[in-house]
N, C-alpha and C positions, 0 to 999 in steps of 0.2 A: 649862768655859772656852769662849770664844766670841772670834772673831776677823777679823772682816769690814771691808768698805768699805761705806761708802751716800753717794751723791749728794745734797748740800744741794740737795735741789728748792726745797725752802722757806724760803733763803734767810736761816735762822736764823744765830744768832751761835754759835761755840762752847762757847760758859758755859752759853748758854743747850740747845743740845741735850744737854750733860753732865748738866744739872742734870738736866730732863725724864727722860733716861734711867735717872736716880739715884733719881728718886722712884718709878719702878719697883720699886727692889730694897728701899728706906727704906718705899715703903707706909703708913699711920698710927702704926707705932708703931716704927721703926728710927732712925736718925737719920747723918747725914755726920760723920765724927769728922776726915778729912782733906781738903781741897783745897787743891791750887796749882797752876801755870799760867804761860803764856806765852803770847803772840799765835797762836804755830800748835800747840799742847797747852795741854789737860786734864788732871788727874788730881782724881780724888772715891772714896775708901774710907769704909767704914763698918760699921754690922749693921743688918740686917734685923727685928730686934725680936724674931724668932724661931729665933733661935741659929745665925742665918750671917752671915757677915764678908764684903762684898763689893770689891771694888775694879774701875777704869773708869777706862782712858788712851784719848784721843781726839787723834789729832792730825790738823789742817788740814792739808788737801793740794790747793790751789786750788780748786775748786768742791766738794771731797766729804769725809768725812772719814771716816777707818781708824779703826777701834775694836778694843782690848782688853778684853776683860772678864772677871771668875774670880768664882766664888763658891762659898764652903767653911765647912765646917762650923767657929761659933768654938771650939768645945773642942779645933778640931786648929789651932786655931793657928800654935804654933808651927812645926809640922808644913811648914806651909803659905808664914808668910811670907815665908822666904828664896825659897822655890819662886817665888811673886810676883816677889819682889824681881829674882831674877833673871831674869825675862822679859820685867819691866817695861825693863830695861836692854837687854833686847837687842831691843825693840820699836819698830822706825822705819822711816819709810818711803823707801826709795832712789831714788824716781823719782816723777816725774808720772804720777795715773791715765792708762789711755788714754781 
């Protein structure tokens, strides 16, 4: 699980640094099984092609954006997605970077 901020230096769109990021964990042979979104959030879950189920919430926070990230083995699934579920939820950001 990975959990940081990074500064849009570059000026990209939202969708579009999700996407870039997604094709990361998708690689040739994984594929995006969810996305949906709002003007200041992201979300894109999927597999990896090679038996992990990944998921990626981003949300805009004036120049930078906060990123969620988890990746887990799909056979633990279930194991897993409430674990997701529930962090996805509690995942926001209360303030402007400094």
């Amino acid at each position: 699980m990975l959990v940081f901020g990074q500064f849009n230096a570059e000026n990209v769109s939202l969708s579009e640094w999700a996407s870039n990021e997604a094709a990361l964990y998708v690689g040739t042979v994984g594929k995006i099984t969810y996305r949906a979104g709002r003007a200041d959030w992201t979300v894109l879950s999927g597999d990896d092609g090679k038996g992990h189920d990944f998921y990626i919430k981003v949300v805009r926070n004036r120049d930078a954006f906060v990123i969620f990230q988890i990746q887990y083995p799909a056979q633990k699934a279930g194991t897993f997605r409430p674990v997701v579920q529930r962090l996805a939820k509690c995942f926001a950001v209360a303030a402007p970077p400094l």
